[in-house]
TIFIMI-20385 format. One record per residue: x, y, z of N, C-alpha, C, O in turn. Coordinates in pm, whole numbers, plus 50000, padded with zeros to 5 digits. Example, Ala and Ser with C-alpha at 12.3 -4.5 7.8 and 13.67 -1.06 7.14 Angstrom:
{nc1 = 51319	nc2 = 49431	nc3 = 50780	cac1 = 51230	cac2 = 49550	cac3 = 50780	cc1 = 51320	cc2 = 49670	cc3 = 50780	oc1 = 51424	oc2 = 49668	oc3 = 50846}
{nc1 = 51285	nc2 = 49775	nc3 = 50708	cac1 = 51367	cac2 = 49894	cac3 = 50714	cc1 = 51290	cc2 = 50003	cc3 = 50787	oc1 = 51341	oc2 = 50114	oc3 = 50804}
END
This chain:
{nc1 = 07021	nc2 = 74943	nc3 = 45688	cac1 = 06929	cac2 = 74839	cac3 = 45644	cc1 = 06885	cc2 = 74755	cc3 = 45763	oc1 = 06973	oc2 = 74693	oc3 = 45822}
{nc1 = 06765	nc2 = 74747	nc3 = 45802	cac1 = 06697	cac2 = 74645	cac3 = 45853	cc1 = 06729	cc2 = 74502	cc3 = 45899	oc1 = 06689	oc2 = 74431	oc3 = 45807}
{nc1 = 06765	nc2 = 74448	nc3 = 45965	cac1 = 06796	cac2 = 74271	cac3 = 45940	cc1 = 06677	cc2 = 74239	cc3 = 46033	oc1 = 06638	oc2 = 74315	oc3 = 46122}
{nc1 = 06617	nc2 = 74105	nc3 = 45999	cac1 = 06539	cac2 = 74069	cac3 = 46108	cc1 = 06605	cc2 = 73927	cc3 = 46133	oc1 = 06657	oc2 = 73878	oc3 = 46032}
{nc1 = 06611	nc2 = 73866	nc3 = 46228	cac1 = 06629	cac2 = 73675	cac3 = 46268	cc1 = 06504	cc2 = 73627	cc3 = 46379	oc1 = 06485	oc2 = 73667	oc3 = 46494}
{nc1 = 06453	nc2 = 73561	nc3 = 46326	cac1 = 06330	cac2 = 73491	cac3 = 46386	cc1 = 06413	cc2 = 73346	cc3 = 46465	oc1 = 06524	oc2 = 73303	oc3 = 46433}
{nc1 = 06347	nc2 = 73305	nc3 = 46545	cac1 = 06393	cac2 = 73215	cac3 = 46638	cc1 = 06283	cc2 = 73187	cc3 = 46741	oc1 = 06231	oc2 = 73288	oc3 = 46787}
{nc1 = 06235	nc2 = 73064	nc3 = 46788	cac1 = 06166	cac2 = 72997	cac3 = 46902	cc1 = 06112	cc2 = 72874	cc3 = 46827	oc1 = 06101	oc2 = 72771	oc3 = 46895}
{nc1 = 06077	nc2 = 72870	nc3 = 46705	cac1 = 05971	cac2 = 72767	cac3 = 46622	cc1 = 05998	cc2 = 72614	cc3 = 46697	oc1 = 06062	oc2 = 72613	oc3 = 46802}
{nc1 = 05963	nc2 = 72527	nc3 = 46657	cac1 = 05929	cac2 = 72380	cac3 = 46675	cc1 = 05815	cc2 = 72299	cc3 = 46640	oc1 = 05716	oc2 = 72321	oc3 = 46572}
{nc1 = 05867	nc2 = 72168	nc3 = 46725	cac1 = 05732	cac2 = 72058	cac3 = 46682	cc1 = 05675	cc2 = 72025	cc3 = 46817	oc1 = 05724	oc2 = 71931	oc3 = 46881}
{nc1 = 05563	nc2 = 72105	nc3 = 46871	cac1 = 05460	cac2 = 72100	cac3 = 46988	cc1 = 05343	cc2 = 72009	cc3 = 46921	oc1 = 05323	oc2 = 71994	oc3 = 46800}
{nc1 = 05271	nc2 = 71951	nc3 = 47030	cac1 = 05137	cac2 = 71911	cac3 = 47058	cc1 = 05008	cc2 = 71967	cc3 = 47024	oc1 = 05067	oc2 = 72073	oc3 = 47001}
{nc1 = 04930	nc2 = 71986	nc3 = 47008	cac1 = 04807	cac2 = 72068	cac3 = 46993	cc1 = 04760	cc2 = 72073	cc3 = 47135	oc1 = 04742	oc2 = 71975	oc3 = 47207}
{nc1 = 04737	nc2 = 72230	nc3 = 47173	cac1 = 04717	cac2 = 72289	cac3 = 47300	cc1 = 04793	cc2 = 72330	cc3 = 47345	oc1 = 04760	oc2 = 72393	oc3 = 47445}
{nc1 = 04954	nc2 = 72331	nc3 = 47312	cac1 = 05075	cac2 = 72338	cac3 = 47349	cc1 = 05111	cc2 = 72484	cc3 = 47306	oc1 = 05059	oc2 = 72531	oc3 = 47205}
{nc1 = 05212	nc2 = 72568	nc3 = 47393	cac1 = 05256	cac2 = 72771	cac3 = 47341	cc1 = 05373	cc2 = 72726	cc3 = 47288	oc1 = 05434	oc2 = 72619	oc3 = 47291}
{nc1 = 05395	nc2 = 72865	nc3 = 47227	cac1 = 05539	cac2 = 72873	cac3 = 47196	cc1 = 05515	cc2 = 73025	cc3 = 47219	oc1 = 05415	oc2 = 73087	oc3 = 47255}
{nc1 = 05679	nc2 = 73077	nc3 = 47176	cac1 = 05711	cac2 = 73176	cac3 = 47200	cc1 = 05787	cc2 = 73237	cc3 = 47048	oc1 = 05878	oc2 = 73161	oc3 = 47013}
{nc1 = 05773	nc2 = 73324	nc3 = 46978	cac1 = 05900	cac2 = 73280	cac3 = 46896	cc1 = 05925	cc2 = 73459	cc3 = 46899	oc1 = 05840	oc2 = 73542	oc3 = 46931}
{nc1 = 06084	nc2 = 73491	nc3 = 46850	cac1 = 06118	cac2 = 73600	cac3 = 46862	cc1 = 06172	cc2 = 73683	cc3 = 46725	oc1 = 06173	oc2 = 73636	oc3 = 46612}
{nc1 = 06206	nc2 = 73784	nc3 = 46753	cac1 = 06269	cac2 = 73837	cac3 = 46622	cc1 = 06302	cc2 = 73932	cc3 = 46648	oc1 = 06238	oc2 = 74026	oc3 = 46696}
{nc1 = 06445	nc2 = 73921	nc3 = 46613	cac1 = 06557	cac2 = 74053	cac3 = 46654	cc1 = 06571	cc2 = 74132	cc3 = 46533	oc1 = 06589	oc2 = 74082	oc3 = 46422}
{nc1 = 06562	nc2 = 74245	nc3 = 46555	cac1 = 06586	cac2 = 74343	cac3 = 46454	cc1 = 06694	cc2 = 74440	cc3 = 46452	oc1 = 06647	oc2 = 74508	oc3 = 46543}
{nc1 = 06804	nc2 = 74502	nc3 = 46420	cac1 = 06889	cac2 = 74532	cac3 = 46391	cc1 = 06883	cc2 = 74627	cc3 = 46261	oc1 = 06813	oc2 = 74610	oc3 = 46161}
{nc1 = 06981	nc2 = 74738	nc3 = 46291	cac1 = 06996	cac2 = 74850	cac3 = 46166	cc1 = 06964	cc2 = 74970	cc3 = 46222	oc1 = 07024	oc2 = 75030	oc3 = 46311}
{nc1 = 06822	nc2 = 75014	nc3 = 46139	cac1 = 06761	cac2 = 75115	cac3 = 46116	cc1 = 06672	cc2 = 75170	cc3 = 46265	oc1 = 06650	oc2 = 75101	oc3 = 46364}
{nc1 = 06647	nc2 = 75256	nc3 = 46251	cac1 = 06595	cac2 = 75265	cac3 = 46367	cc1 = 06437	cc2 = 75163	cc3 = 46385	oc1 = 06333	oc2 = 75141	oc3 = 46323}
{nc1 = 06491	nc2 = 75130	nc3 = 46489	cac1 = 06333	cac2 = 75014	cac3 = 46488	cc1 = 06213	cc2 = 75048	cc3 = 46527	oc1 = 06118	oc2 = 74990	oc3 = 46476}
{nc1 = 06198	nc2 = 75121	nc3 = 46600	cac1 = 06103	cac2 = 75230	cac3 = 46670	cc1 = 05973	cc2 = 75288	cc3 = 46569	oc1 = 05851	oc2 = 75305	oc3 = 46572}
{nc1 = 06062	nc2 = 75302	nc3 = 46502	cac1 = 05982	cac2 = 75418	cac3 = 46380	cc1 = 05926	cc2 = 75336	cc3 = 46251	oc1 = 05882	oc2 = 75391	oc3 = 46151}
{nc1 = 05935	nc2 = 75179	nc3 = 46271	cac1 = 05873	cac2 = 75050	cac3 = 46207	cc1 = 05747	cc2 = 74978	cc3 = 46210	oc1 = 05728	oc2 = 74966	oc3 = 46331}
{nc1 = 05651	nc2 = 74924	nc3 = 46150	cac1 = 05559	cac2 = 74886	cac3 = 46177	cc1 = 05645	cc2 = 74680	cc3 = 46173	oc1 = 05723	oc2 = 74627	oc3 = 46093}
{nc1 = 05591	nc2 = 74638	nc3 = 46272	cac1 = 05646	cac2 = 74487	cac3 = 46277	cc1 = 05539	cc2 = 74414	cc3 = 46278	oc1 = 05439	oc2 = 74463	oc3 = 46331}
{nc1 = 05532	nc2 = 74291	nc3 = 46225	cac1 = 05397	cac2 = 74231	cac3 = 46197	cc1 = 05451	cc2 = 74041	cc3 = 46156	oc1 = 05519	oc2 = 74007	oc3 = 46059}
{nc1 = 05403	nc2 = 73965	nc3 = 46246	cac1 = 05383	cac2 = 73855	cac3 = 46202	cc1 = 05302	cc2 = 73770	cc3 = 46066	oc1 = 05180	oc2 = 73780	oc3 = 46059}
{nc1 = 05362	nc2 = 73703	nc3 = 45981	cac1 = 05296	cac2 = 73637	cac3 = 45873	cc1 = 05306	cc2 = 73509	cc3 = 45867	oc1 = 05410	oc2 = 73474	oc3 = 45923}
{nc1 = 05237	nc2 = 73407	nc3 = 45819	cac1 = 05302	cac2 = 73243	cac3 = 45829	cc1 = 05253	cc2 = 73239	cc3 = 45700	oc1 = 05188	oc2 = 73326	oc3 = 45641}
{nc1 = 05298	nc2 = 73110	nc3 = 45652	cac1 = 05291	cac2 = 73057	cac3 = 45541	cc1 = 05320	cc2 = 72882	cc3 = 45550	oc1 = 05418	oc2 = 72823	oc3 = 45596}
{nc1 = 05190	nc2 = 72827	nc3 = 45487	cac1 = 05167	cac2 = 72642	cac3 = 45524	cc1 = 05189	cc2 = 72634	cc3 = 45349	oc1 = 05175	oc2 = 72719	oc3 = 45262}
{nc1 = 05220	nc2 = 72518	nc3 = 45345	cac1 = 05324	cac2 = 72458	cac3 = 45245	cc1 = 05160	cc2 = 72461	cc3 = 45128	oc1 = 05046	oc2 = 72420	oc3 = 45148}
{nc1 = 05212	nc2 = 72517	nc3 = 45032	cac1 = 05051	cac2 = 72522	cac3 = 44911	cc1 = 04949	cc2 = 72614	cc3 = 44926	oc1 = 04843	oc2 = 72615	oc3 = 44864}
{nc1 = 05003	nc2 = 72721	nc3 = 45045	cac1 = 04897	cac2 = 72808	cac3 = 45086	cc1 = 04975	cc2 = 72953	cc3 = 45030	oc1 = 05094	oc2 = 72958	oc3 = 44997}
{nc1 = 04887	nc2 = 73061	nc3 = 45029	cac1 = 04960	cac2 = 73213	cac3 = 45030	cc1 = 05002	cc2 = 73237	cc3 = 45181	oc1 = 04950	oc2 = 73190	oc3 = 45282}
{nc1 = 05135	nc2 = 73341	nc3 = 45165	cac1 = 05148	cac2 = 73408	cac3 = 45317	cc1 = 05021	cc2 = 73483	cc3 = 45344	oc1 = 04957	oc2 = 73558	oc3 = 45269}
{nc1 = 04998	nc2 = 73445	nc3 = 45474	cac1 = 04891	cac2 = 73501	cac3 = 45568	cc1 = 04919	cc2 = 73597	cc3 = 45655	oc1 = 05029	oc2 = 73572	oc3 = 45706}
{nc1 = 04864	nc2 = 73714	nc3 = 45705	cac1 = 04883	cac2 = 73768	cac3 = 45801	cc1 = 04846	cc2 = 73737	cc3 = 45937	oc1 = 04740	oc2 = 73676	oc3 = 45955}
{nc1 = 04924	nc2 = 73773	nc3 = 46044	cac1 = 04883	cac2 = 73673	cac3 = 46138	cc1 = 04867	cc2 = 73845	cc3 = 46249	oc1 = 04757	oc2 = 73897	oc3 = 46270}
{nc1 = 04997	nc2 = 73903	nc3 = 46304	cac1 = 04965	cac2 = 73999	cac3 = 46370	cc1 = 05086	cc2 = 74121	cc3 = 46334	oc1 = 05189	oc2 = 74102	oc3 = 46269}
{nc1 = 05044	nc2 = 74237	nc3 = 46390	cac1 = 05131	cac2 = 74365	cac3 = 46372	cc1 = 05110	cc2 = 74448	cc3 = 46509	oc1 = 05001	oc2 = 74464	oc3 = 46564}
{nc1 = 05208	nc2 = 74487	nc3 = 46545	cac1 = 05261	cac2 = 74582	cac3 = 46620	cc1 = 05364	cc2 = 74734	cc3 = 46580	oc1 = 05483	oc2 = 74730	oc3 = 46549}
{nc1 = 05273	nc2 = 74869	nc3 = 46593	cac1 = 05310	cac2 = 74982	cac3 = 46562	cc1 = 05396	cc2 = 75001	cc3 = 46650	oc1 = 05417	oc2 = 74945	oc3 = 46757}
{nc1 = 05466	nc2 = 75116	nc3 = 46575	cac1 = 05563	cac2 = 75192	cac3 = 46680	cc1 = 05499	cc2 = 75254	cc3 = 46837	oc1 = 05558	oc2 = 75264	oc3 = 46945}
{nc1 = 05390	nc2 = 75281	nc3 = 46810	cac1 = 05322	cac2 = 75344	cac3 = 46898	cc1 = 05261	cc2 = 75259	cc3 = 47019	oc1 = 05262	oc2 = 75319	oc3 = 47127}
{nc1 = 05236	nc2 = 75200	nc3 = 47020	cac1 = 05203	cac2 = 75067	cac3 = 47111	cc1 = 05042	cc2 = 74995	cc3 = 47025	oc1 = 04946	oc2 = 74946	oc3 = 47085}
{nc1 = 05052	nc2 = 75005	nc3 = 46937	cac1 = 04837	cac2 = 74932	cac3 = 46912	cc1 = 04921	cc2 = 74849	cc3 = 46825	oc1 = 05030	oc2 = 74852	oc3 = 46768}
{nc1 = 04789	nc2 = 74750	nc3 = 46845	cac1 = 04825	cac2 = 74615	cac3 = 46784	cc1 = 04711	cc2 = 74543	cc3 = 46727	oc1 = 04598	oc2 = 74561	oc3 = 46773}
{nc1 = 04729	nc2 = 74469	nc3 = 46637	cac1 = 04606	cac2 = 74378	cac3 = 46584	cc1 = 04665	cc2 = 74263	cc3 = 46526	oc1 = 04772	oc2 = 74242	oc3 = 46469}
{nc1 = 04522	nc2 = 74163	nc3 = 46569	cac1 = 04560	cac2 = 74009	cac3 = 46542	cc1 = 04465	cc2 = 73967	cc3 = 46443	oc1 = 04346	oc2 = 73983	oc3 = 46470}
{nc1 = 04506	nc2 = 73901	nc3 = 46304	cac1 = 04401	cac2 = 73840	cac3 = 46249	cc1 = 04268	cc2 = 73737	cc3 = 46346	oc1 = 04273	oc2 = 73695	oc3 = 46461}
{nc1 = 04166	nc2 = 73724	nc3 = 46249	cac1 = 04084	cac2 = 73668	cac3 = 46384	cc1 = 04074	cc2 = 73542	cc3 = 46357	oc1 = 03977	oc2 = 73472	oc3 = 46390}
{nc1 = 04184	nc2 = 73499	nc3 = 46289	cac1 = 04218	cac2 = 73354	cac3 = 46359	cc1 = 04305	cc2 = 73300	cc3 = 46447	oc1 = 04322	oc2 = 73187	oc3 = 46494}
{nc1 = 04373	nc2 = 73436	nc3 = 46461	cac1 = 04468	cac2 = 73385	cac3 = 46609	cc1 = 04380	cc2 = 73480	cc3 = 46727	oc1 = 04401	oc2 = 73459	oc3 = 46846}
{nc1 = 04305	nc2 = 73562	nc3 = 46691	cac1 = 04265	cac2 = 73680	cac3 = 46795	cc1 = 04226	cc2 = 73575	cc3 = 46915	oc1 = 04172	oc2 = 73472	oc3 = 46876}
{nc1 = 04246	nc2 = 73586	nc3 = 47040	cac1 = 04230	cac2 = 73582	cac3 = 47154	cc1 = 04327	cc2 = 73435	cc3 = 47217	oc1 = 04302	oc2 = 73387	oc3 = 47327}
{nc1 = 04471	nc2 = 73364	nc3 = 47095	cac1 = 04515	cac2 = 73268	cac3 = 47113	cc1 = 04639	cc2 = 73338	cc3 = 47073	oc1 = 04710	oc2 = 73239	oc3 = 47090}
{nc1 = 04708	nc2 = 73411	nc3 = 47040	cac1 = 04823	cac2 = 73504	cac3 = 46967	cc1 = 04811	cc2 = 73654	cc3 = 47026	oc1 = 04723	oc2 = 73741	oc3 = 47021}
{nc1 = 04934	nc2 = 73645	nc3 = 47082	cac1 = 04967	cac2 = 73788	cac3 = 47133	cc1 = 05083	cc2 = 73848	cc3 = 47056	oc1 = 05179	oc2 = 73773	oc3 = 47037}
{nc1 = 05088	nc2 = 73959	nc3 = 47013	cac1 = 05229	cac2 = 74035	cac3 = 46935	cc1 = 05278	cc2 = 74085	cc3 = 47070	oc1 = 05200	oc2 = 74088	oc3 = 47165}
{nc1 = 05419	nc2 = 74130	nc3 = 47083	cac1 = 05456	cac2 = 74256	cac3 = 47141	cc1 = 05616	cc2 = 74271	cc3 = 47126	oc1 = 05696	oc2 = 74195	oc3 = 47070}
{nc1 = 05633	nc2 = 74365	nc3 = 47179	cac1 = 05740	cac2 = 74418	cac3 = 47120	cc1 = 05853	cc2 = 74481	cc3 = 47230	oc1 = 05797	oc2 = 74538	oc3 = 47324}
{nc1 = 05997	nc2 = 74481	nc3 = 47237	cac1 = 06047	cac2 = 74514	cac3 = 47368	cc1 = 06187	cc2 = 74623	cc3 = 47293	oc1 = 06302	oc2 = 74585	oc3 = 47273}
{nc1 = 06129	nc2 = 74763	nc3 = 47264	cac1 = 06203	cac2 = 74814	cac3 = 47205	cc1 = 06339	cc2 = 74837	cc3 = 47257	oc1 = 06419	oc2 = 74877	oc3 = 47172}
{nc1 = 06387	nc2 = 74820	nc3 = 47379	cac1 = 06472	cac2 = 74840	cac3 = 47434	cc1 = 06609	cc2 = 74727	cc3 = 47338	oc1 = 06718	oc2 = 74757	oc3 = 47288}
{nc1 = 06536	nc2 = 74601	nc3 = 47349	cac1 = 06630	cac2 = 74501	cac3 = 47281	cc1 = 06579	cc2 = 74511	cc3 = 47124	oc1 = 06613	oc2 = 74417	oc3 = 47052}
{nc1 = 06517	nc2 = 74595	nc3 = 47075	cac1 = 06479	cac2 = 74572	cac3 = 46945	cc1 = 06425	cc2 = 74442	cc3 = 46907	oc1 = 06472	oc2 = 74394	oc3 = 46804}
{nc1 = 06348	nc2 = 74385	nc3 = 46961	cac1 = 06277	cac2 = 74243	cac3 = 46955	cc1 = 06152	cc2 = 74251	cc3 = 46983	oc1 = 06098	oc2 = 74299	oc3 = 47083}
{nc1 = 06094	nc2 = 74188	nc3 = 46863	cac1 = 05924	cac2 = 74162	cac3 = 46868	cc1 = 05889	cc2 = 73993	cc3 = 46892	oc1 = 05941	oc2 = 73888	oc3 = 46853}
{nc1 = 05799	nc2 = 74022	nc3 = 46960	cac1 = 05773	cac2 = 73834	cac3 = 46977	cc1 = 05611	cc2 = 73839	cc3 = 46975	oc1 = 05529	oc2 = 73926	oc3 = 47002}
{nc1 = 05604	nc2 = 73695	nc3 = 46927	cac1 = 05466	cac2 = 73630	cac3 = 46911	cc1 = 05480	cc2 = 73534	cc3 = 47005	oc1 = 05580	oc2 = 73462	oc3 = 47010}
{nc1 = 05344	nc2 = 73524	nc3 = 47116	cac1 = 05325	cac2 = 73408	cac3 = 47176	cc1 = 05218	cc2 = 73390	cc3 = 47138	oc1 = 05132	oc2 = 73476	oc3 = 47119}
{nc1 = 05205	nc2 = 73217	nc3 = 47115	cac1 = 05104	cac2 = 73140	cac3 = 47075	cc1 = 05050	cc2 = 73043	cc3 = 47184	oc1 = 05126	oc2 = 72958	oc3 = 47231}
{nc1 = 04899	nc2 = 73056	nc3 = 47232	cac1 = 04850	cac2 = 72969	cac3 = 47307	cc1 = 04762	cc2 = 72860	cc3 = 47265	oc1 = 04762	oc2 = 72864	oc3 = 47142}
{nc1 = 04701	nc2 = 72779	nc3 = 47298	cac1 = 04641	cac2 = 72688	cac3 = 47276	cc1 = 04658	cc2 = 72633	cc3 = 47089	oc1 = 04560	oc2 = 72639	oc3 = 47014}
{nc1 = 04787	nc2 = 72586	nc3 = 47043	cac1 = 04804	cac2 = 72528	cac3 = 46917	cc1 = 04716	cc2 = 72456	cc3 = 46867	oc1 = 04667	oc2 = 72371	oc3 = 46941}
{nc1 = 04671	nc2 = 72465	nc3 = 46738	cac1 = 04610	cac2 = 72351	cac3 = 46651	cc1 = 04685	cc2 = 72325	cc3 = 46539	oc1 = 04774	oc2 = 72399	oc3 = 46498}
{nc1 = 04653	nc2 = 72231	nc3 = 46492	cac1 = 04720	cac2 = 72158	cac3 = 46395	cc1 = 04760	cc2 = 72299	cc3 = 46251	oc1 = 04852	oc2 = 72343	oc3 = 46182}
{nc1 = 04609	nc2 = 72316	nc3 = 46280	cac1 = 04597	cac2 = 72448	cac3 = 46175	cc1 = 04700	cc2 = 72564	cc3 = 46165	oc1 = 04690	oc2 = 72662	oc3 = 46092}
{nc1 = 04795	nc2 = 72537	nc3 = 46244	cac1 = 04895	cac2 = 72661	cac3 = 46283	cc1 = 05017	cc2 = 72637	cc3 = 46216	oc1 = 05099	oc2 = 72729	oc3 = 46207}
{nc1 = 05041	nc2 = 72515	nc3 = 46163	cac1 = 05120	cac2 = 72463	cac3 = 46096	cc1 = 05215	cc2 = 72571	cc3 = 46013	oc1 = 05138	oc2 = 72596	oc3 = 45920}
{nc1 = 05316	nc2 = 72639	nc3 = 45991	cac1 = 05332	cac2 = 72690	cac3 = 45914	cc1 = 05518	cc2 = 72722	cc3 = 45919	oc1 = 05613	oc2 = 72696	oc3 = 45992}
{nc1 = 05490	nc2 = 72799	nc3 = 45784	cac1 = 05644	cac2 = 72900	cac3 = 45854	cc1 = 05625	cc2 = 73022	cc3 = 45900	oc1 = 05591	oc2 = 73099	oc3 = 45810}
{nc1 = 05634	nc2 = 73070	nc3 = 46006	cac1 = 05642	cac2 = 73191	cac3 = 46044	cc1 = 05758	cc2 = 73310	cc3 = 46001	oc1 = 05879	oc2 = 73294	oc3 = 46019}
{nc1 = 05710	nc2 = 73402	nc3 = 45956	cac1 = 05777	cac2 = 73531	cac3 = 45947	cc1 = 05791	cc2 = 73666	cc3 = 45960	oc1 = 05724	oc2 = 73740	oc3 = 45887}
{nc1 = 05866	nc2 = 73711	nc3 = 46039	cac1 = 05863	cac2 = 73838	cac3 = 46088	cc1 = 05892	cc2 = 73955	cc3 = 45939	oc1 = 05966	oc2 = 73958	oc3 = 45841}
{nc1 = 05807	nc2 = 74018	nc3 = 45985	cac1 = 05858	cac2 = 74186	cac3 = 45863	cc1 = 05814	cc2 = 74305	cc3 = 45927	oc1 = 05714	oc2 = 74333	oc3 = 45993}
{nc1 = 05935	nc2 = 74380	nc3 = 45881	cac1 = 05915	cac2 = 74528	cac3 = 45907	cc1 = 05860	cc2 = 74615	cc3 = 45792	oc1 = 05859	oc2 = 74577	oc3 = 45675}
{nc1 = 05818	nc2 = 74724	nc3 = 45832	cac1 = 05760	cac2 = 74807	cac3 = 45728	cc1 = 05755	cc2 = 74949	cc3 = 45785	oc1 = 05750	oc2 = 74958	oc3 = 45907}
{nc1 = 05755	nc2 = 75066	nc3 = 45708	cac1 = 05837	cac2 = 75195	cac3 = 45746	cc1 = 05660	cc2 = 75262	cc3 = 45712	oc1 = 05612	oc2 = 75327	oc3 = 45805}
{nc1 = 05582	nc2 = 75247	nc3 = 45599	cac1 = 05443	cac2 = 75294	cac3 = 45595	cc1 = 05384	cc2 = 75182	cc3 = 45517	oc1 = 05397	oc2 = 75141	oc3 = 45402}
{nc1 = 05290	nc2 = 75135	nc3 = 45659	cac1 = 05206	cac2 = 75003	cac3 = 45646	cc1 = 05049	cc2 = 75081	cc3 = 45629	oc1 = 05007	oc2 = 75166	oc3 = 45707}
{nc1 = 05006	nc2 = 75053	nc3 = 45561	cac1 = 04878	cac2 = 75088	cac3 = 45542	cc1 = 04748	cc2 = 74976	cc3 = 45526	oc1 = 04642	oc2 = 74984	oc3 = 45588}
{nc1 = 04781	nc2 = 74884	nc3 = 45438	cac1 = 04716	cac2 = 74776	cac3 = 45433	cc1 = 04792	cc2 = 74642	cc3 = 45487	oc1 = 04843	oc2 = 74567	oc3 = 45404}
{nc1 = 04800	nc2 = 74612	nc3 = 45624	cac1 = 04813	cac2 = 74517	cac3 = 45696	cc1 = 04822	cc2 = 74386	cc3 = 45664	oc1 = 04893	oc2 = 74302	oc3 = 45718}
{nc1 = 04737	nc2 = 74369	nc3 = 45562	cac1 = 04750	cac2 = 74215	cac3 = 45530	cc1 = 04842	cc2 = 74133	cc3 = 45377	oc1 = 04848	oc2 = 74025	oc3 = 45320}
{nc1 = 04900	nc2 = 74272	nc3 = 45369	cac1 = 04941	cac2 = 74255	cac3 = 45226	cc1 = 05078	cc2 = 74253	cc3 = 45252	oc1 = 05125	oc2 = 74357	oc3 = 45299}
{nc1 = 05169	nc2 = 74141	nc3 = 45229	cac1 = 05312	cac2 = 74157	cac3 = 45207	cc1 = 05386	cc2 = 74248	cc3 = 45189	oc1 = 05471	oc2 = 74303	oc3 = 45258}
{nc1 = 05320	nc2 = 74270	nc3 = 45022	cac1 = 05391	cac2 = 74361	cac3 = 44972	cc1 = 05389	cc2 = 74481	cc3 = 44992	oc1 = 05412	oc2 = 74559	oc3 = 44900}
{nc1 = 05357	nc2 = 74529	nc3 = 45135	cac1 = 05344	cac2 = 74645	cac3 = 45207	cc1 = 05437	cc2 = 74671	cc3 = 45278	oc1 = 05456	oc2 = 74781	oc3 = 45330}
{nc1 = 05546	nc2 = 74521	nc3 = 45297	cac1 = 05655	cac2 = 74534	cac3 = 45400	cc1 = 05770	cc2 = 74540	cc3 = 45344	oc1 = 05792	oc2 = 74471	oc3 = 45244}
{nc1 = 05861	nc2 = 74618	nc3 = 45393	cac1 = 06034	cac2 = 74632	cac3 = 45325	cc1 = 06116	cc2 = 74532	cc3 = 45378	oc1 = 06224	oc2 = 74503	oc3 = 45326}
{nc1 = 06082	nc2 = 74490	nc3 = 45457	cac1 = 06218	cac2 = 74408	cac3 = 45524	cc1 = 06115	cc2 = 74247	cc3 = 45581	oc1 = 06006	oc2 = 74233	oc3 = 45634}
{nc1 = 06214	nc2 = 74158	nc3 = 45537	cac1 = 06179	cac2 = 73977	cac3 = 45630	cc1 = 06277	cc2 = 73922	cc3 = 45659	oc1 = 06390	oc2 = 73928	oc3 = 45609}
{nc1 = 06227	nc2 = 73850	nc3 = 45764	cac1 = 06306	cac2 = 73762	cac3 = 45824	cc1 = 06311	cc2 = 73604	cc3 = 45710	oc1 = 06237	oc2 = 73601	oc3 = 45611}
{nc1 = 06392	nc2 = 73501	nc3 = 45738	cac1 = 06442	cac2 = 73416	cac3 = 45686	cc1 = 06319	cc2 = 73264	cc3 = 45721	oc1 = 06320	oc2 = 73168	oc3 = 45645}
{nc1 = 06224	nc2 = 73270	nc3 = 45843	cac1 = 06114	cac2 = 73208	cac3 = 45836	cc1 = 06155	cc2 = 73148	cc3 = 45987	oc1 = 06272	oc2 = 73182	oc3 = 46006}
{nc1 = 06104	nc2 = 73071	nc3 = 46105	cac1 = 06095	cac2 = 72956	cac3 = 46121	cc1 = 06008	cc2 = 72870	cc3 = 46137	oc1 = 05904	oc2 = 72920	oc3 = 46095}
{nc1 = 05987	nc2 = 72747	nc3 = 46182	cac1 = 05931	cac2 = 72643	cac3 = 46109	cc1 = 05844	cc2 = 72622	cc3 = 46328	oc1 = 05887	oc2 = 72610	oc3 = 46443}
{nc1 = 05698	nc2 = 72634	nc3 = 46249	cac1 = 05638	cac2 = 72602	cac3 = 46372	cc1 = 05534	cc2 = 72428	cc3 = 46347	oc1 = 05424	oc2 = 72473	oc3 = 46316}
{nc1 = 05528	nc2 = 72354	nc3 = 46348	cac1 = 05488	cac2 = 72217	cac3 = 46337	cc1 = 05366	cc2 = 72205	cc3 = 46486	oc1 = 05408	oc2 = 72253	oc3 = 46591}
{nc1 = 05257	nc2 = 72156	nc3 = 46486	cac1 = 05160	cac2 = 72117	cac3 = 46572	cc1 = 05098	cc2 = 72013	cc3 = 46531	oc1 = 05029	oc2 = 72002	oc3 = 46429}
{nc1 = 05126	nc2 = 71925	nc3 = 46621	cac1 = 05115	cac2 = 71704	cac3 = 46598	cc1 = 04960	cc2 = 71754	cc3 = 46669	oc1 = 04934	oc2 = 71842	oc3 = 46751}
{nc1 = 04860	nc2 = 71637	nc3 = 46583	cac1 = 04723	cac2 = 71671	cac3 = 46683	cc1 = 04751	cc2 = 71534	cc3 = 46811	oc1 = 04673	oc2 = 71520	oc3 = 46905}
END
């Protein structure tokens, strides 16, 4: 079974990065589709980005060219860096894996999540 633990979140500035990570553990990780989602308090989870086993990647295009995915299979860890914050970023972030992702933006496409953490941006 899968475990994921997310870790880097906080309370930054607007304009301000973060980094946040997510260790994965179990199954083979390789052979996973991993994909960032957040979720702001009254909103649906959103998709934010995904990274294949294979190396391609895609970012919704509201983080596209401010949000990078990637992935360091060696440690089994995927990370999101976030550049230039806005308030709008507000959320909980969560990592998920998925074994056959087909539609990207849909949750319920993924088998495995992480537990959330909490990213905050003060304007």
């Amino acid at each position: 079974q899968v475990q994921l633990v997310e870790s880097g979140g906080g309370l930054v500035q607007a304009g301000d990065s973060l980094r946040l990570s997510c260790a994965a553990s179990g199954r083979t990780f390789s052979s996973y589709a991993m994909a960032w989602f957040r979720q702001a308090p009254g909103k649906e989870r959103e998709f934010v980005a995904i990274s294949w086993g294979g190396g391609i990647v895609y970012h919704a295009d509201s983080v596209k060219g401010r949000f990078t995915i990637s992935r360091d299979k060696v440690n089994n860890t995927v990370y999101l860096l976030m550049n230039s914050l806005k308030p709008e970023d507000t959320a909980v972030y969560y990592c998920a894996a998925g074994l056959s992702v087909s539609k990207v933006t849909m949750p319920g496409q993924y088998d495995y999540w992480g537990q959330g953490t909490q990213v905050t941006v003060s304007s």
